[in-house]
N, C-alpha and C positions, 0 to 999 in steps of 0.2 A: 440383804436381798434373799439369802436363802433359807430366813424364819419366815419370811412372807411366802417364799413359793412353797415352803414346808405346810405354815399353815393354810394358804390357798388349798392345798391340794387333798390335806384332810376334810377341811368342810365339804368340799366336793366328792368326796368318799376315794380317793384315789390312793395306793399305794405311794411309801414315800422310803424312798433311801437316799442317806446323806451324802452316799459319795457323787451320787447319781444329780443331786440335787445342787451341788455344790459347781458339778460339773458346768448344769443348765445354764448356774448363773455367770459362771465365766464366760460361756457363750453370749449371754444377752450383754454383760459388759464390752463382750467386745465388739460386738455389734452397735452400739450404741456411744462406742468411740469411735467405731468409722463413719455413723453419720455426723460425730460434731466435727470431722478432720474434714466432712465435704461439704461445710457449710463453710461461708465466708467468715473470718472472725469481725464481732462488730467493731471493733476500730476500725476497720473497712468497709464499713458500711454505712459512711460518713456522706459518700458521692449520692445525690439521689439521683443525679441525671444519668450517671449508670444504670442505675437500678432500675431505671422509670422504662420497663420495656413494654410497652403495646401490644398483643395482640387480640385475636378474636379465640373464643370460648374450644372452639373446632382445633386451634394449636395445640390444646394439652392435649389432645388426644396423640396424635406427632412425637410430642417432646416425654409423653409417658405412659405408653400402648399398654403398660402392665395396668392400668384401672381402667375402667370402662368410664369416663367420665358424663357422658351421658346420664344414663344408667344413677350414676353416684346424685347427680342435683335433682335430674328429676325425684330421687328417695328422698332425701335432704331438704326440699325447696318446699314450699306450698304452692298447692295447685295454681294459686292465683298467678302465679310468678314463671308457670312453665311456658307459655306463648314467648315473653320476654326471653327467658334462657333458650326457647327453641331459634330466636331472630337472630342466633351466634352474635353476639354483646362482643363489646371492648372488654377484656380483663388486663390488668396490671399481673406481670409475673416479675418479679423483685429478681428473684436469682433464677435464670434461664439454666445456665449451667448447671446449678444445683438437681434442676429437675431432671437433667442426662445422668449427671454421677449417681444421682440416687437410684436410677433405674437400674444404671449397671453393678449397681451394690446389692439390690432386691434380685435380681436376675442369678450373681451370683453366690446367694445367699441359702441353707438349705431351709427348704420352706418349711421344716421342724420349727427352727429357731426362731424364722419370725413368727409362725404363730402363737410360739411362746414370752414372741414380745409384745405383739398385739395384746394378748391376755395379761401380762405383767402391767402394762401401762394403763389397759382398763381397770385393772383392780387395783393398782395407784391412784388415779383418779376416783374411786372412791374410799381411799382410806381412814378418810376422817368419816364417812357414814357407814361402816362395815363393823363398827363395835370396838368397844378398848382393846381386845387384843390386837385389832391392826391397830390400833390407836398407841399399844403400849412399843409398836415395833416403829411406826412413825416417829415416835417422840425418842427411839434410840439413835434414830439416823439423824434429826435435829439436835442431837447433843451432840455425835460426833461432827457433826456439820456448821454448825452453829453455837453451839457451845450453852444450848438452852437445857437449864438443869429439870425442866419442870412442866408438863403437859401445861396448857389455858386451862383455867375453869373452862367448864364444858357450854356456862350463857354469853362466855366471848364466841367460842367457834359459831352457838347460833348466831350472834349477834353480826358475826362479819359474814356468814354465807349470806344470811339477809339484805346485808347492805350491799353488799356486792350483785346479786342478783334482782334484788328489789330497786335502784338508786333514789327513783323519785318519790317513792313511796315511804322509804326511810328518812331521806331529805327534806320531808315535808315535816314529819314527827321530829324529829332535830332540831326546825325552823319555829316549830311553834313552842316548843320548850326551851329552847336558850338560847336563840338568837334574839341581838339587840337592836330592831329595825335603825337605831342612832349610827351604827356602827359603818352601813352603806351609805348613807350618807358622806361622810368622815373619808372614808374611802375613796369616795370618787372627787374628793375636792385635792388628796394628797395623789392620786394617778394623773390628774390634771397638772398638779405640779414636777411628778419625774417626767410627764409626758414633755413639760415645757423644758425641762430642766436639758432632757436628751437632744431636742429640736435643736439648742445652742449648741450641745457637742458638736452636731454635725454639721453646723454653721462653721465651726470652730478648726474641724479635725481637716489640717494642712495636706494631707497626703489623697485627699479624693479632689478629683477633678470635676467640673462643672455639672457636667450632666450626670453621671452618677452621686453626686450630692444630691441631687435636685431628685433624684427617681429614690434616693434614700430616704428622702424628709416628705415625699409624697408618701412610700411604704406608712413611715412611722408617725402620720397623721390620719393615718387610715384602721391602725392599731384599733381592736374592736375591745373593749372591756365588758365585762362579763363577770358580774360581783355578787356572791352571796348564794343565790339562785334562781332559779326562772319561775315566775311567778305563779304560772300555773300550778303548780302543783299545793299551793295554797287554796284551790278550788276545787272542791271535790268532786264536782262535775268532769270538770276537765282532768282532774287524775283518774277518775276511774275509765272514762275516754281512752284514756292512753295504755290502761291495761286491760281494754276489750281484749275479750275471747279469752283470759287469764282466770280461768275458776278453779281455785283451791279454797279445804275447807279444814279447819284448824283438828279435826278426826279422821282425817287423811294419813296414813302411814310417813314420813320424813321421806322415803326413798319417791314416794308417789309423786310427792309437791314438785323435788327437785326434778324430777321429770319433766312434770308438766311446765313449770318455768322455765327449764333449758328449750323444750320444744318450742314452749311461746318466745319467747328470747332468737331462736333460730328464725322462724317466720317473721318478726319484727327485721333484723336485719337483711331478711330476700325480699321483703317490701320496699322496703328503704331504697334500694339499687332502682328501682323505678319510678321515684318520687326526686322532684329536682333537689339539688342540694341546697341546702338552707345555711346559709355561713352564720347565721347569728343563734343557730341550736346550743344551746346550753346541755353539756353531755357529760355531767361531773355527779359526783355526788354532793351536795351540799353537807354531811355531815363527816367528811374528809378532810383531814387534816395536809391539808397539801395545795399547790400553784403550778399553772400549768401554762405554756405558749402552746399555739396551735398553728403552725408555721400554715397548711392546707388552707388557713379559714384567718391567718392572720389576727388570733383573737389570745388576749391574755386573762383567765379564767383563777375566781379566788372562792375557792367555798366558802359559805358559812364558816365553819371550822377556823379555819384560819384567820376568822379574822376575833380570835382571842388571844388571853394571855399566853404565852408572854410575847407572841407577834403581835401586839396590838390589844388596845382597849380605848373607847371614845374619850373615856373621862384620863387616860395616862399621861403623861407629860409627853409634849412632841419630839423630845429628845430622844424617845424612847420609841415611838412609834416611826420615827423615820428612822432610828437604828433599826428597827423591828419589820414590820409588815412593808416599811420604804426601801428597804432595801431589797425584798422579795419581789416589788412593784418592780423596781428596776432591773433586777436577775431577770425578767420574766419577757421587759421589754426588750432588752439585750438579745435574750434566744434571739427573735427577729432579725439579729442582724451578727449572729456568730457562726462558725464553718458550715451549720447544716439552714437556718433558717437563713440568712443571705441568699439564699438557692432558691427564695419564692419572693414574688412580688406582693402589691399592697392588696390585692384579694385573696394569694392563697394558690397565686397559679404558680407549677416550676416554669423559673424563667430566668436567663441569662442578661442580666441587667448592667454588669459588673464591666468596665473597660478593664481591657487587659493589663494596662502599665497597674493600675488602682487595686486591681486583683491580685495582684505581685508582690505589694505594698502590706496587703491583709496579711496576705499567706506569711508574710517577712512575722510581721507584729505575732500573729497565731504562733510561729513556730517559736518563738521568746517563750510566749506561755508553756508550751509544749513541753521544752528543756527545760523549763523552770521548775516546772512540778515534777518531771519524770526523775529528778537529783532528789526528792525527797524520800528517804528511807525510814519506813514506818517502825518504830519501837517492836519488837516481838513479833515481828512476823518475816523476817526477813528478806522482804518485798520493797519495793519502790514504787511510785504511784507509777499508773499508765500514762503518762500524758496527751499521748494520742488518744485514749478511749476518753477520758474525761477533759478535752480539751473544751468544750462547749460547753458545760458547766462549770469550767475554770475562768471562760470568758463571761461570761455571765455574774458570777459573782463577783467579779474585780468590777466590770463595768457597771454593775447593780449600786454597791456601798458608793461609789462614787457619782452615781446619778443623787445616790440619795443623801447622802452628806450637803451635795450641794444644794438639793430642794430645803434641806432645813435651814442652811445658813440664807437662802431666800426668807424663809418664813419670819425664822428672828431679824433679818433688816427691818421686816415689814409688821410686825407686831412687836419686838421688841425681845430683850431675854426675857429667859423663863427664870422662873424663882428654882433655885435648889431644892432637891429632893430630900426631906426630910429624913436625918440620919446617914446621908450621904452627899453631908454639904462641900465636903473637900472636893468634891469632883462639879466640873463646870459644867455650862452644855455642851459643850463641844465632848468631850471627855464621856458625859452620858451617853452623847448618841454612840460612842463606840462601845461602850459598856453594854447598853442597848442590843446592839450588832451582834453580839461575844456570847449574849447570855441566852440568845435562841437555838444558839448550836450548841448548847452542853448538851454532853452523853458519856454513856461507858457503853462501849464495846469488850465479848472477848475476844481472846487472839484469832481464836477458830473461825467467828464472825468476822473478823476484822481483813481475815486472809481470803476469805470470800466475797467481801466489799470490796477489795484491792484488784483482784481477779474479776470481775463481774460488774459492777455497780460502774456507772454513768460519771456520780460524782466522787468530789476527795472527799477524802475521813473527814469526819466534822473538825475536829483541831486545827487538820488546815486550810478548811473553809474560812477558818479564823483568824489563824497567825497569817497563812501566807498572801491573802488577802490584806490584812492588815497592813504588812509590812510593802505592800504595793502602792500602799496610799501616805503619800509624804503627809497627808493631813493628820494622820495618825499622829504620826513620830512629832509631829509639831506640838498637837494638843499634850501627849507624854511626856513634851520633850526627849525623847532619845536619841541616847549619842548618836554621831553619825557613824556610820562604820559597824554598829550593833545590829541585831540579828530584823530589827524592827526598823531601823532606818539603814535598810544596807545602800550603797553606793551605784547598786545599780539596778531599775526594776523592768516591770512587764505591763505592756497596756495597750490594749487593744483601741479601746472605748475609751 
């Protein structure tokens, strides 16, 4: 931090001493650990019905007399949208509290300091366009941070502000270069089947009573899929539509564009607030490698991307595509119904659905998972996983492989086995599909990484996305046969789903 306020302060022509400087940054460290100590930590941020606070636009003003909020949207908003904001609207405030400590933190703060945090955080936000030497002081704090020995080529960093700030317009270039129209298809006949596959769980699952079964299996036939991407933007009419009022010109300066896209970016979303909500909007990038639930909209969402190797290929063996993209299909439908998405019904609304004895019942199964994970201690880093923070994507992938194992052993009743995969005939289907499963999650991690995945990240280290999953599903240890009592069929597991 203080090569950067060093060199911030010489391009700005400003006098610079180290002791001086060094000082500054003590200050902005410690300021900036007493706003992460008055934020709620997100393992607790699990409740949304807490969170979910109501008011109108005229409260912030109340709850944090130090901004002019007014003032601030009217700057912020587009003209179109100032009537709307003047009719004092519903806002959602997540942490009410947050917004009193914060005040009393700014209040009692010397306004030195913040305005040298204000400035420190804008010239972080542009560190990647300020030139290689913020560039070379970035890439020092990602080594200690992360343990990354080695700046990006400089056509990834284009390549991802782009995709980031452009989605549909990248997503369409993606779509037309290598995506295999065969591939949605395939897709939605194997969602059709964890869909059905899940329907039986909950047919199945002894611990929920009548009527919350019944508002369950209503939820999870209302599950909206969302595969590949929205078709428009394969129309060029229709995408340049959608980026009206958007004009950049490829002899525009880098700092210009990024402007002009945040601003249009900014107006797009003050429009939006005045336009009904659309639950089957497609808001991903297609050229993302990633899966997504959308507890709000009740919708499970698969880019393009994702649906390749090695999750998935139309022409793969289904052994491998239900270890693969099937079990992601199932992670995905699961959110819907683990500690944070069970909190909304089948369109998306938060709603208390859950009888209390049946809600007892969950929380009982959750807290298994919870303690399960949180005993596991990660090699080099001398950390244990969170179990509370990553509890919902611990439920999700135990409940996921098991939706999906069983869709496959559906598919071979109904077609028959598959032929062994050539060069790796010792292993059966059943055996592939967890090969399958195992081989989507290879990675290296380093420790530095690994200590900040553990502290932050949602879900477990990939190894135990793998083993301790595995080792939850008696189908595993069957197909390996593993002793009983071993690390893979131990004597007693976790399962939610």
């Amino acid at each position: 931090m203080v090569n950067k306020i060093e060199l911030f302060q010489k391009d700005a022509g400003l006098p610079t001493n180290k002791t001086k400087l060094a000082s500054d940054a003590d200050e902005l460290i410690d300021l900036e650990t007493k706003l992460a100590e008055i934020l709620v930590p997100e393992e607790d941020r699990r409740n949304f019905t807490e969170l979910y606070n109501l008011r109108r636009l005229s409260d912030l003003q109340e709850l944090m007399p130090l901004v002019d909020w007014k003032r601030f949207f009217h700057a912020v908003a587009p003209f179109s949208t100032h009537n709307y904001l003047s009719s004092n609207p519903e806002i959602l405030i997540v942490e009410i509290d947050f917004m009193r400590r914060i005040t009393e933190l700014l209040q009692s703060t010397d306004p030195r300091i913040i305005t040298n945090y204000v400035l420190m955080r804008y010239s972080s936000s542009w560190s990647g366009e300020m030139g290689e030497r913020y560039e070379d002081i970035l890439q020092d704090f990602h080594r200690v941070m992360y343990g990354k020995q080695q700046k990006a080529p400089r056509w990834k960093d284009c390549t991802s502000q782009t995709m980031h700030r452009l989605q549909y317009a990248t997503g369409a270039m993606y779509v037309r270069k290598a995506f295999d129209p065969a591939s949605k298809n395939v897709t939605l006949e194997m969602i059709d089947d964890l869909q059905d596959v899940f329907h039986e769980i909950l047919l199945n699952t002894d611990w929920m009573d009548e009527k919350t079964r019944a508002t369950a299996l209503d939820k999870a036939k209302q599950i909206l899929p969302q595969i590949a991407y929205p078709d428009f933007i394969l129309d060029d009419t229709k995408l340049d539509n959608h980026y009206s009022g958007l004009d950049v010109h490829d002899n525009e300066a880098y700092s210009d564009m990024l402007d002009k896209v945040g601003r249009w970016s900014i107006e797009y979303a003050f429009k939006r607030l005045t336009k009904p909500v659309d639950r089957t909007e497609f808001n991903f990038n297609a050229a993302v490698v990633n899966a997504y639930y959308s507890s709000t909209s009740n919708a499970i969402k698969f880019p393009a991307a994702i649906l390749q190797a090695p999750f998935f290929h139309h022409t793969f063996p289904r052994s491998l595509n239900y270890g693969g993209i099937g079990a992601v299909i199932g992670h995905e439908i699961t959110h819907g119904f683990d500690d944070q998405g069970r909190q909304f019904d089948g369109v998306g609304n938060l709603r208390d659905w859950w009888d209390e004895e049946v809600q007892k019942k969950f929380e009982d199964r959750t807290q298994c998972i919870i303690d399960q994970y949180a005993k596991i201690e990660v090699p080099g880093t001398g950390l244990k996983i969170n179990g509370k923070l990553t509890q919902g994507e611990n439920i999700a992938d135990n409940g996921g492989i098991k939706q999906a194992y069983r869709a496959y052993k559906n598919y071979i009743r109904k077609h028959g086995e598959e032929k062994r995969v050539k060069g790796l005939e010792q292993y059966n289907n059943e055996q592939m599909f967890f090969l399958g499963y195992a081989t989507v999650w290879c990675g290296h991690s380093t420790d530095d990484s690994m200590i900040n995945l553990i502290l932050t990240d949602p879900h477990s280290p990939q190894r135990y996305r793998v083993n301790q999953v595995l080792a939850n599903q008696p189908e595993f240890a069957a197909a390996f046969k593993c002793e009983v009592g071993s690390p893979m069929n131990p004597t007693e597991r976790c399962s939610v789903w």
